[in-house]
N, C-alpha and C positions, 0 to 999 in steps of 0.2 A: 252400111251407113252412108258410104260413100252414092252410092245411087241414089238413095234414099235424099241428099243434100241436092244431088245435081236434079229429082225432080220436083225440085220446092226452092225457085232460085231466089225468092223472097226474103229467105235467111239470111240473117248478116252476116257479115266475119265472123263476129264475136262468137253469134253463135253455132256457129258450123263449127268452131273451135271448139265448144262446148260440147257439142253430139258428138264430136268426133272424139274427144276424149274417155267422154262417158262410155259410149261402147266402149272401149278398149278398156277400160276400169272398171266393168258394171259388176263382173262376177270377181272382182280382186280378192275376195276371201273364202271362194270355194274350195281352194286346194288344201285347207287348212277344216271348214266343215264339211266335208263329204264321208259321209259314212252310209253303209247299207244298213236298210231297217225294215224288222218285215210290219206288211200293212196289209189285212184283212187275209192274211195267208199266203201274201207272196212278198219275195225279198226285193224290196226297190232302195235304187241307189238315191240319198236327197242328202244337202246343204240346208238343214235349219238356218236362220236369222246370219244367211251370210251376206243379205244387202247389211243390217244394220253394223255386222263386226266389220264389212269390209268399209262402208263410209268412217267406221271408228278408229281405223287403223290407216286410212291412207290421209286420215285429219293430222297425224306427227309427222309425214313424211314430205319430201321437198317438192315445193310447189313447180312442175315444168315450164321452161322461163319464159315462153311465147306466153304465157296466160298470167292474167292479172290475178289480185286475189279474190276480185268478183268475180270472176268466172271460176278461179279453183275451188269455192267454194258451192257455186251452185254446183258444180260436177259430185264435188262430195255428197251432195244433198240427193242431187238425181240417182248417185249410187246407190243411196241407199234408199229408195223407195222405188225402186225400178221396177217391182211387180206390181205396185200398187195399182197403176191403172184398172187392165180388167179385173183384179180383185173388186174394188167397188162396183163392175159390171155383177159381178157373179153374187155376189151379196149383195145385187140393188140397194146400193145406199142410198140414202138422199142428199138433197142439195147439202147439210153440214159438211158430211164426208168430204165432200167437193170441195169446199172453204178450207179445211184441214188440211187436205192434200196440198191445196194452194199454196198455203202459209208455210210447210214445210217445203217444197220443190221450187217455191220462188215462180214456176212457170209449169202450168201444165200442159202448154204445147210446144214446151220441149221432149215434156215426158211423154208424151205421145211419142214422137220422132224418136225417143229411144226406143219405148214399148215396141214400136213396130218394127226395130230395125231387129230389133233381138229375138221376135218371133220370125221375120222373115229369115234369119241366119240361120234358124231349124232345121229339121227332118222329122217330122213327126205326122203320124195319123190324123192328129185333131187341128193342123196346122189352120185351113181356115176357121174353121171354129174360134180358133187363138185371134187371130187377125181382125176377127168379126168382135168380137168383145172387145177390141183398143179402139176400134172404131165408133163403137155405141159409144167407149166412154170418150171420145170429142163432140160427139154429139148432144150428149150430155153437159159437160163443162162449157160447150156454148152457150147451149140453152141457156144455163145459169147465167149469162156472161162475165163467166172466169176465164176468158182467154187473156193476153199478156202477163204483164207482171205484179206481181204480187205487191211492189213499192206502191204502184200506180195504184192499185184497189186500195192498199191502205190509203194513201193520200185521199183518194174520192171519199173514204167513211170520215176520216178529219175534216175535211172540208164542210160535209155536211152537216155535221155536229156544231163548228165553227159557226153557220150561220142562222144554228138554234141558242145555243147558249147569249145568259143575259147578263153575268156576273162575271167580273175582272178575274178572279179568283180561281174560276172553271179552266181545267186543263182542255181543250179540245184533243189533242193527242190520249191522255191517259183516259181518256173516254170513251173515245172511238176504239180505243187498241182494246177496255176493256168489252166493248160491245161486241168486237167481233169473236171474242174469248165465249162473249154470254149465246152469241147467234150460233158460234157451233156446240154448243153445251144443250142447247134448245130451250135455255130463259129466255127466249127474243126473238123476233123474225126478221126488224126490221133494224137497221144501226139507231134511226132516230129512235126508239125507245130507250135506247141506252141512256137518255137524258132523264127516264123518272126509275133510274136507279139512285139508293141513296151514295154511291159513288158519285156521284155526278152533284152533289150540292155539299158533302161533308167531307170534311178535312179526311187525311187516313194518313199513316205511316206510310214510308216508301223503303223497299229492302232490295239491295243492290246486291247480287249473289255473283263470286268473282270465282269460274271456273278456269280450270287449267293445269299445265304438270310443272313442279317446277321449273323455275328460272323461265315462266313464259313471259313475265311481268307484269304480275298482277298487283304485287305490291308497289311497284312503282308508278303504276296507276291509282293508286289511293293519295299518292303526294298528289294527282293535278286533283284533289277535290280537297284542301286541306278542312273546309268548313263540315265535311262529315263524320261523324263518327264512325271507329274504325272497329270491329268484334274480329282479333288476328288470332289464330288457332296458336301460331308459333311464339307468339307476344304472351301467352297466355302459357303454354307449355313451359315456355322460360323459368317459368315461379317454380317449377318442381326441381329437385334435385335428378330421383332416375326417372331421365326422359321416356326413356324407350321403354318402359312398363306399362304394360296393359292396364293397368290398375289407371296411369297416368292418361292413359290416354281419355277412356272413360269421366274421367274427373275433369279431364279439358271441355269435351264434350259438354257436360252438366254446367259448366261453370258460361261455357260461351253463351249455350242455348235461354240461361238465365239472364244474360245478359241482353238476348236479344228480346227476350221476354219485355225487361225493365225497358227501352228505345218503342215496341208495340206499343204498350199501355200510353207511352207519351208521345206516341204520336208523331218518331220522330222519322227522320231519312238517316239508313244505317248502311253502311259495308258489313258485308260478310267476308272477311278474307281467309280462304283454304283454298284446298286443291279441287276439291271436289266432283273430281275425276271422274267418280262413279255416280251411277243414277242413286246409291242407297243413301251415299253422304247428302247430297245438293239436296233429297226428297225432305229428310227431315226439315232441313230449315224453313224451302219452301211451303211445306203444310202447314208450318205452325204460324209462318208470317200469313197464309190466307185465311186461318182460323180469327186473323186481328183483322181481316179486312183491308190487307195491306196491300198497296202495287208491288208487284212482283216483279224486278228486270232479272236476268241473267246479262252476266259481261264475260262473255267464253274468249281466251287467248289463243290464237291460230302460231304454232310457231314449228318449224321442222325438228327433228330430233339432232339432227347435226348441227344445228343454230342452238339448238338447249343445252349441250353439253358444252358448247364455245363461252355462251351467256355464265354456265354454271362456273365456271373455274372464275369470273372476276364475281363475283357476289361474294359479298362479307362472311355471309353464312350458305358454304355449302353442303352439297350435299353429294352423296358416293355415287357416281355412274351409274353402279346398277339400280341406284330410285329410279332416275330417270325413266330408263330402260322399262322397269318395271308398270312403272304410273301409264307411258306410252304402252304398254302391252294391254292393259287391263280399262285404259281411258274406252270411257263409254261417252258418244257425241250426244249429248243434249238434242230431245224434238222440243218442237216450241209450244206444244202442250204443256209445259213442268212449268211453266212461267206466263206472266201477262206480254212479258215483250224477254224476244230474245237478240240482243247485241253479240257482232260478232268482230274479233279487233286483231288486228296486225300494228305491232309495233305502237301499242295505244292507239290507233287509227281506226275510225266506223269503217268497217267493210260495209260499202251501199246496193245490199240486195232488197 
């Protein structure tokens, strides 16, 4: 990587600091997926989904102190989608894929400068072959003009939107953000049609989904919004006697997800507060609020595990060590597919990627 920086002096600090971490994190979770498997009759060694467990797992752990948490974060992101480049070569996607990739890497020529550094660090028979496919796919993400950042393209769709919309009322932001959901979906080609969508002229619910393990403070992010309503998993657990029963917990579940029902129908702006760690919790809520036509946010809390077990001992209501532990072993990071926009926060703070 280190060459790789010095022949492209164009990069800035920031992000040299960024490549240069990514390498050295890209495969963080291989020693934990590598297993042999046989494949058409011979045994090969492969690491299933160790970009997505490895961004999963080093999202709990302490951010190294040279880098902001915008930069720790797109590293996360680059980690986990570090094959993707010539994967889209090899499956010729189209231009969405490209928009996708975007929205999730924050930068796709970063992710080049990784993809290339980690093929050139090889030994292998098909090396150029490898080399040759991260290549087409800049070529490619030019064409589209998806080079920079991801902020900046969204701002350009807001903007445009902005200077169509005729009505006080019209969000330009939850427009554009749903337009460019609808442009990789393939309802759309251009952002300006996202104006004769009926999102774009009618009211709709808005459903704020608050991920995280505990003690990352989620809940103490619902005080700065005291005018919302709040749907609290543990607010709700309370009312039983035996917590820890399955029976209970089920009955939390039905009792919240009612509740989120009753806020759809009217149309209102709702918190979800749980942990929602895993993709299987967050999915429920989110399908059912897009089944109402609702804007979708996620609010994902960025916090190290040595900072959550600090936090956890002053909290009213704690919890034993090993949840922690646990919720960090098993946290799955959020793509920003599962939502219309996905917020990401330190210390209640926009992380600004």
């Amino acid at each position: 990587m280190k060459k790789l920086i010095l022949k492209n002096p164009q990069l800035s600090e920031s992000e040299q600091k960024i490549l240069l971490w990514s390498a050295a994190l890209h495969d963080y979770a291989k020693p934990i997926t590598t297993h042999e498997r046989e494949i058409n009759g011979e045994i090969r060694v492969v690491a299933p989904k160790h970009e997505q467990i490895g961004a999963s797992l080093l999202f709990s752990c302490k951010k190294p102190h040279e880098l902001t948490y915008e930069e720790w974060l797109v590293i996360i992101k680059l980690v986990g989608f570090h094959q993707q480049a010539k994967l889209l070569v090899i499956r010729n996607e189209d231009y969405r894929s490209y928009i996708r990739l975007f929205r999730e890497v924050k930068s796709l020529d970063l992710l080049y400068y990784l993809a290339m550094a980690d093929i050139l660090g090889r030994e292998c028979e098909d090396k150029q072959e490898q080399l040759d496919y991260v290549e087409f796919f800049k070529l490619n993400y030019l064409d589209y003009n998806l080079g920079g950042y991801f902020k900046d393209y969204e701002l350009k769709q807001k903007e445009k939107v902005a200077k169509l919309i005729y009505k006080p009322s019209q969000n330009p932001e939850h427009i554009s953000i749903r337009g460019i959901s609808n442009i990789i979906d393939g309802n759309i080609y251009m952002i300006e049609e996202s104006l004769s969508k009926p999102y774009a002229h009618m009211g709709y619910p808005i459903v704020d989904v608050l991920v995280g393990v505990a003690s990352s403070g989620k809940s103490t992010y619902t005080k700065t919004v005291p005018e919302c309503p709040v749907i609290s998993m543990d607010n709700i657990r309370a009312r039983f006697k035996n917590i820890d029963s399955q029976d209970v917990n089920n009955e939390v579940l039905r009792i919240a997800l009612e509740e989120l029902k009753d806020h759809l129908r009217s149309g209102n702006h709702v918190i979800w507060d749980a942990t929602n760690y895993r993709y299987d919790f967050r999915s429920k809520v989110a399908e059912l609020a897009f089944k109402y036509k609702a804007y979708v946010r996620f609010f994902v809390f960025i916090k190290d595990k040595a900072q959550l077990h600090i936090d956890n001992k002053s909290r009213k209501k704690r919890v034993i060590p090993e949840v922690i532990e646990n919720q960090c072993s098993k946290f799955e990071l959020p793509i920003e597919d599962e939502a219309h926009k996905v917020n990401w926060l330190h210390n209640g703070v926009l992380i600004d990627v």
